[in-house]
SEVO-13087 format. One record per residue (C-alpha): residue in one letter; z, y, x negated. Coordinates in steps of 0.05 Angstrom, whole numbers, plus 5000, padded with zeros to 4 digits. Each point is the difference from the previous one (the first is absolute). Example, Ala and Ser with C-alpha at 12.3 -4.5 7.8 and 13.67 -1.06 7.14 Angstrom:
SEVO-13087
A515649104754
S498750694973
//
This chain:
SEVO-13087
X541545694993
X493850425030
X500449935071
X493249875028
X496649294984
X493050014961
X493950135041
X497249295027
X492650285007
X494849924949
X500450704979
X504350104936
X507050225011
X500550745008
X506650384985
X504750385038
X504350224943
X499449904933
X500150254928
X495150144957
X504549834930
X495450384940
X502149714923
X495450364958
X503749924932
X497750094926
X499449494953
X504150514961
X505949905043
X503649444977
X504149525033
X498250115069
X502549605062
X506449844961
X504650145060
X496549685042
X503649545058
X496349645043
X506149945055
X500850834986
X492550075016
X500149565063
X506150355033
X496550744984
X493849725039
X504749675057
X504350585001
X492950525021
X497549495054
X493749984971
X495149495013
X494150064931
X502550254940
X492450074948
X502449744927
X496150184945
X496149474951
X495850554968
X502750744984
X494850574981
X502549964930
X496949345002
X505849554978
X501949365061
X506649835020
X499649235005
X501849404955
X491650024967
X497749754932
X494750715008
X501150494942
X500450515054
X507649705030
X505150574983
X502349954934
X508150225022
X500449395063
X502949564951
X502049335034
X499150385068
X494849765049
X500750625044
X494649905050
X501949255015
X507350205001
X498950555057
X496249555046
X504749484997
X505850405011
X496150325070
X496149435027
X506349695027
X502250665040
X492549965037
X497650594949
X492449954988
X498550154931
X492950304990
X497950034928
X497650724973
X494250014947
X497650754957
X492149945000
X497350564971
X506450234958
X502149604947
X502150314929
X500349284969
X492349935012
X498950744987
X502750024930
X498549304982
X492850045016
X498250785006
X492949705014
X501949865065
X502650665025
X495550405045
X495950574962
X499450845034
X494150334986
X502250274928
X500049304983
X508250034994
X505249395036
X501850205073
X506550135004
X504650195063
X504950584990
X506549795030
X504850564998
X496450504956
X500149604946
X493549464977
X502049385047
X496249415014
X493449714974
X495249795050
X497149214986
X492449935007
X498249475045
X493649954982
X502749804930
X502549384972
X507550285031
X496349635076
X500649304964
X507550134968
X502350225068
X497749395038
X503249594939
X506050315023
X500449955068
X497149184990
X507550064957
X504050245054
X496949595043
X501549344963
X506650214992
X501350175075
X495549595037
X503850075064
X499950774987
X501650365069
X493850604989
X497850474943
X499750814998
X494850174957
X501750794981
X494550444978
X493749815020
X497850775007
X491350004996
X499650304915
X494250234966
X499149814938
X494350294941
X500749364965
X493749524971
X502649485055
X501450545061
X493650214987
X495949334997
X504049775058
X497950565042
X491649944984
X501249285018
X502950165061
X494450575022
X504350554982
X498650604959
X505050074948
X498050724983
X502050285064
X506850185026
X497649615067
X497949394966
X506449904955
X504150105061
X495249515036
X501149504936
X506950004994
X501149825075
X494949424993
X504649824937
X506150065041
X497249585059
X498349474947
X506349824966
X503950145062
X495749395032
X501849564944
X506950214998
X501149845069
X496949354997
X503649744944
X506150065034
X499549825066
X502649475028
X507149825030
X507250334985
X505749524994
X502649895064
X491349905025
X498450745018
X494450294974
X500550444950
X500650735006
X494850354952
X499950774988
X495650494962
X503150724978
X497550624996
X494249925041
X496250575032
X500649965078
X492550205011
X498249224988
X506349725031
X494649745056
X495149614946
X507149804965
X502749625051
X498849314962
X502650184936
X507250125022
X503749645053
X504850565018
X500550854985
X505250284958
X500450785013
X502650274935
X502850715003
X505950324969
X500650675030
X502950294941
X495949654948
X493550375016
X498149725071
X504450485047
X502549945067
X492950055032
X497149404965
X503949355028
X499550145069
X493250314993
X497349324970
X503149585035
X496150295067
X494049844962
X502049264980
X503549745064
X493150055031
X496149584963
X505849544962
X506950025043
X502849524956
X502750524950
X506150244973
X501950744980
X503449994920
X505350614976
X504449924944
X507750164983
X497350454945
X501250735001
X492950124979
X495149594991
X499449304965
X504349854932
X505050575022
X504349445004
X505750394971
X501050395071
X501249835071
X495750225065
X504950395046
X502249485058
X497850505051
X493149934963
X499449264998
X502149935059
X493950505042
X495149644958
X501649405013
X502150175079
X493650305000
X495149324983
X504649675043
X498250485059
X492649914991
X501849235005
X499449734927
X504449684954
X503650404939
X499849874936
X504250304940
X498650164937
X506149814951
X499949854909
X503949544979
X503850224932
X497549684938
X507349665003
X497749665054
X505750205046
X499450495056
X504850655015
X505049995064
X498250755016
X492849705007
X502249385042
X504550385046
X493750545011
X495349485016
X504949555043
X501550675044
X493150125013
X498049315006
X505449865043
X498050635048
X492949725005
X501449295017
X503550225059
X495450445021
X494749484993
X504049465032
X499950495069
X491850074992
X498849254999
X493749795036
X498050815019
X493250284983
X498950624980
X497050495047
X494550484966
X496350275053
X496750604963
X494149884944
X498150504951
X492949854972
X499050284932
X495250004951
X500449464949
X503450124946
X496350254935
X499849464944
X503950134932
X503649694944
X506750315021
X502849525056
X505850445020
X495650735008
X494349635030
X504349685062
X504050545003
X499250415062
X495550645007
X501650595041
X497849695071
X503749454984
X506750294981
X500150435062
X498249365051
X506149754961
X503950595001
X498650195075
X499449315039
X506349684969
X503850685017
X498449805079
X501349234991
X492249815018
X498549504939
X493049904974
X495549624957
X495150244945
X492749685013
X494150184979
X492650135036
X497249355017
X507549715020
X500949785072
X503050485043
X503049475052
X507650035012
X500350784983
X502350475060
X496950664952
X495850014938
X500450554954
X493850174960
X500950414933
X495950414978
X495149784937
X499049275051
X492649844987
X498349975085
X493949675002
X496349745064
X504649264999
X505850454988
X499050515066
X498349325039
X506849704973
X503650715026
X496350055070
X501549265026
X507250204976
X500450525042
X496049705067
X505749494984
X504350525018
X502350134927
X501350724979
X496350334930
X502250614964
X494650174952
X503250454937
X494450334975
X491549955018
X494749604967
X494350394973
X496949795062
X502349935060
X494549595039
X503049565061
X507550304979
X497650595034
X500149715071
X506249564977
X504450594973
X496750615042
X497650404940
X493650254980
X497850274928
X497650725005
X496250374940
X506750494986
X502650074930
X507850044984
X503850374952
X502949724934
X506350005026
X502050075077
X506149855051
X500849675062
X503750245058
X503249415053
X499550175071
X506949985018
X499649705078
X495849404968
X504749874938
X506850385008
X498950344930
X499450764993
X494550495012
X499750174925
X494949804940
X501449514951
X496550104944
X495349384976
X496949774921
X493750075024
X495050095057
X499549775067
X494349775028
X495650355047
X499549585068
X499550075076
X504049655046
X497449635061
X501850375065
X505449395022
X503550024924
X506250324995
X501150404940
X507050034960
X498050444951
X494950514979
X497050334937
X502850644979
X496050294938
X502850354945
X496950874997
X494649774943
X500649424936
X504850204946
X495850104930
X501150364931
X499550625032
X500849965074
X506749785020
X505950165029
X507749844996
X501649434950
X497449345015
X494750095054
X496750485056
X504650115068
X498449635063
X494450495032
X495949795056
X501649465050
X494749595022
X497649505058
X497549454941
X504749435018
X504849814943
X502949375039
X497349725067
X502949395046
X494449705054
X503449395040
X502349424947
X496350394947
X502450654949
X497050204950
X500750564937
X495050354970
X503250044931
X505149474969
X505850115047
X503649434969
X497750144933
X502550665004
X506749845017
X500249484943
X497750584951
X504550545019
X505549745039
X500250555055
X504349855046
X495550345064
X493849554974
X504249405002
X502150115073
X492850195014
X498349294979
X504949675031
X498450485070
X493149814988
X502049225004
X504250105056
X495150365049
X495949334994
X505249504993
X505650265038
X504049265017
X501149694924
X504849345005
X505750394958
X501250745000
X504450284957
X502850844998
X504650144940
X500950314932
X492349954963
X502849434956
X501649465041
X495949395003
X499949655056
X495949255008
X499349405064
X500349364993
X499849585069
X501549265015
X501449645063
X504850375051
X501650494945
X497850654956
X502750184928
X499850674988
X501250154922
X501450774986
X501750234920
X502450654985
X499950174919
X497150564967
X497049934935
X501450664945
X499250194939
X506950224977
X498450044921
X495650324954
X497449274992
X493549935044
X503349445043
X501050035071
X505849585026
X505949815053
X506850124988
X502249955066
X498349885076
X498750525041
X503850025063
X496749915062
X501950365067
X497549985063
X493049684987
X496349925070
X496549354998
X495449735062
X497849265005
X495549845049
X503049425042
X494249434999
X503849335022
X503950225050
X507150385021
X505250254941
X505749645008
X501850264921
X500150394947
X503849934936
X500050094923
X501049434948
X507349925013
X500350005073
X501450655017
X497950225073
X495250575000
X499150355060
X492949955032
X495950275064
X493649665026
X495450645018
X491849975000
X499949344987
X503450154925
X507349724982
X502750734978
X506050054955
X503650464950
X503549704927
X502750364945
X501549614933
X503850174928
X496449324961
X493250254995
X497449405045
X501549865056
X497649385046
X499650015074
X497849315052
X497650255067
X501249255034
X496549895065
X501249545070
//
């Protein structure tokens, strides 16, 4: 039995743990579900705790898994109503059953009516690789395939009329070069002969059968909840105008299946802002999706998942069913150890809010038909990651016109369009008392000049240049690190304090002026300001953030986070220990939860797959949490253990070391 009783809002019910159970089976495969036990599957889903298990109706091979008199029902169920079957054997244990629907895959359609597959511009079928080999066709939904999917789902529908939700899975935006694409898009205003326009087309196609998707099944679960309804693969950069198609966000992202380690957590600060209700998605897999033959290491499942849970969403995991229909026990026990793990770890966070007192204001993300490399994070990005998790002060993606109430620091990227709203937005933040660390200039500087002390100047730079921290200001070295490219040329306001200057190199390396291997040596030092602090403001006159991101030098890195900490020297949570950790707040009445994960992701094969194998011990991490409802009168982990504490500064101070990987600490208050 899950543990925690259905949500008794209006909102849909939103997961804390669940599966995500994939059956994509041939028609070639034949008979399938034969082993299956409904009183087997219901102790499996007892046995992992979870709470929603997503069962599928529709595979991308087309074929559905319920008792239907459509052609398309899977020729090797025999006498086997699988779908009906596996929500009646979970409904009983309090296990939600959303129903999961293929949209724009389907091989049935694709090779029954070829007319109906979406057409690239050599007039060929789209087709997705999947593995190096021709995968998937890609369904046309401007083609007749719009009105055989809502026949479908009308099925489903009038089979399961008390059906708990639907996952509808790839719903990516695709162009098409079709007769139908095309007339759709003129209709609509678009220009079809322009890469802008198709793009423009197909997410006016998307947004039209996702409307009438969602609206033909909403309505009420069985038990009088709403339904939960979900969209896949989706491009973040219109979660905000998406908000009504989907009642929830599913964060898909298997590290080793082509997402990495950066992606999850990355998205996730861009989602939480603008729909908390969300959920972060791994999978058991090895690799990515269909590497059902393999098993994510434990050590792996469990940081992903630990990880979602410390940003204060629910976890889902990705699982296949065998065609048999019956499930492996090296998969169960897996899944029930991480599962297990989690729910107690969420059980101690109950009714806390996560604390993310920095934002990081980037520039919106760059549309594209490739979901994953379009969300995933750019160089800025990675570093805020990288860098601000390191010291435990957690953070949310937003983007320029967001509001900027509730954040202690706002961190602008470089490439933000600042226009005159923007600057007004960043200026009451900081008369608010807010601090701003600008990574990078705009083009021009205008009223940023009084705000950040800098000045342009008519200097030109070098192609390539270094910067040299002032050591009393930053604690770095007197030395220069060499940059990608220029710095540049400002002056600093007499009352700015400057943390780094511009070294340039003896001349530009060409064809035939150079010298040593890669570039020119570190020649002249200058009095051009590399990185300036003036009050509550900083700012960088190249990408200091970006830079980091793209090279991963160690000296930049701590140059950012100096840069932050000159301006905002009091964050709620402080951590000091190895680079890796990750440390997150979460505060509730009397109380603070202090999450800390310690895993290290590496690529330990020819393979291109980074992974875990194992946790990295933790020792002597220095964590400060400063005390905001009163006196310490404890601090402990998740089994009770005293930790020893002081109360200095107004900050609870303590030491922990940990062997797990994660480790979760409540500073209780009188």
């Amino acid at each position: 039995m899950r543990d925690d009783a259905p949500e008794t809002s209006v909102q849909p019910y939103l997961p804390r743990r669940s599966v995500h159970l994939d059956f994509h089976t041939s028609p070639l495969i034949t008979p399938i579900a034969q082993d299956f036990d409904p009183q087997e599957f219901a102790d499996r889903f007892s046995r992992l705790g979870v709470d929603s298990v997503t069962l599928f109706a529709k595979c991308h091979h087309g074929q559905l898994y319920y008792d239907t008199d459509r052609a398309e029902r899977h020729p090797g169920l025999g006498g086997v109503d699988l779908l009906r079957s596996q929500i009646e054997a979970l409904r009983p244990l309090g296990i939600r059953t959303p129903i999961y629907i293929s949209v724009l895959f389907d091989e049935h359609a694709a090779t029954t009516r070829p007319d109906w597959v979406c057409v690239d511009d050599e007039g060929g079928p789209v087709r997705v690789d999947s593995h190096g080999v021709p995968g998937w066709h890609v369904l046309d939904m401007t083609s007749g395939y719009r009105s055989y999917l809502a026949e479908q789902v009308t099925d489903v529908l009038e089979h399961f009329p008390d059906a708990d939700g639907f996952f509808y899975d790839i719903c990516f935006d695709q162009t098409s070069f079709s007769a139908t694409a095309r007339a759709a898009a003129i209709a609509a205003g678009f220009d079809p002969d322009s890469a802008v326009g198709r793009l423009d087309a197909a997410a006016a196609v998307s947004h039209d059968y996702m409307g009438r998707l969602r609206d033909m099944v909403a309505g009420e679960g069985h038990d009088g909840v709403p339904r939960s309804i979900f969209f896949n693969s989706r491009p973040r950069l219109r979660l905000a105008d998406e908000l009504g198609y989907s009642t929830h966000d599913e964060i898909e992202a298997l590290p080793t299946g082509g997402w990495g380690y950066a992606y999850a957590p990355s998205v996730a600060r861009s989602v939480i802002p603008i729909q908390p209700r969300a959920i972060g998605m791994t999978g058991r897999f090895f690799g990515s999706w269909g590497d059902s033959a393999s098993l994510h290491p434990a050590a792996a499942l469990q940081y992903e998942s630990l990880q979602m849970v410390s940003l204060g969403l629910g976890i889902c995991i990705g699982d296949s069913l065998p065609p048999t229909g019956r499930s492996h026990e090296a998969v169960t026990a897996r899944l029930a150890d991480t599962f297990g793990h989690v729910q107690k770890v969420q059980d101690a966070a109950v009714g806390a809010t996560r604390v993310a007192e920095v934002a990081v204001m980037r520039a919106p993300i760059a549309a594209g038909e490739d979901v994953i490399h379009a969300d995933a994070p750019g160089a800025g990005e990675l570093a805020a990651l990288r860098l601000l998790t390191s010291r435990g002060i957690d953070f949310d993606f937003i983007g320029p016109g967001d509001d900027l109430a509730g954040y202690g620091a706002v961190i602008v990227l470089s490439g933000v369009g600042i226009d005159d709203g923007v600057v007004r937005s960043l200026t009451l933040h900081v008369e608010s008392g807010g601090a701003l660390v600008l990574s990078g200039l705009p083009d021009e500087l205008g009223p940023l000049g009084e705000l950040t002390g800098l000045f342009s100047t008519d200097a030109l730079g070098f192609a390539r240049e270094f910067v040299r921290p002032v050591p009393a200001a930053t604690g770095l070295p007197d030395f220069d690190f060499v940059l990608p490219g220029t710095v540049r040329r400002v002056r600093s306001a007499d009352d700015a304090t400057v943390l780094a200057t511009v070294t340039e190199p003896y001349f530009d390396r060409t064809v035939d002026r150079f010298s040593g291997h890669e570039y020119t040596p570190a020649g002249s030092a200058t009095a051009y300001p590399a990185v300036v602090s003036r009050g509550r403001v900083a700012a960088a006159a190249f990408g200091l953030f970006e830079t980091y991101g793209a090279t991963g030098v160690p000296e930049i890195g701590e140059l950012a986070l100096a840069t932050l900490e000159t301006v905002y020297p009091r964050p709620t949570l402080s951590l000091r220990g190895a680079a890796h950790l990750e440390g997150t707040l979460f505060r509730r009445d009397g109380a603070s939860i202090v999450h800390l994960l310690s895993y290290l992701p590496s690529r330990r094969a020819l393979a291109d797959i980074e992974t875990v194998v194992d946790p990295v011990p933790a020792r002597d991490v220095e964590v400060r949490v400063r005390a905001e409802g009163g006196v310490p009168r404890a601090v402990h982990t998740l089994d009770g253990t005293a930790i020893p504490f002081t109360l200095e500064d107004g900050y609870v101070r303590f030491t922990v070391s940990f062997d797990d990987g994660h480790c979760l600490v409540v500073v209780e208050e009188e």
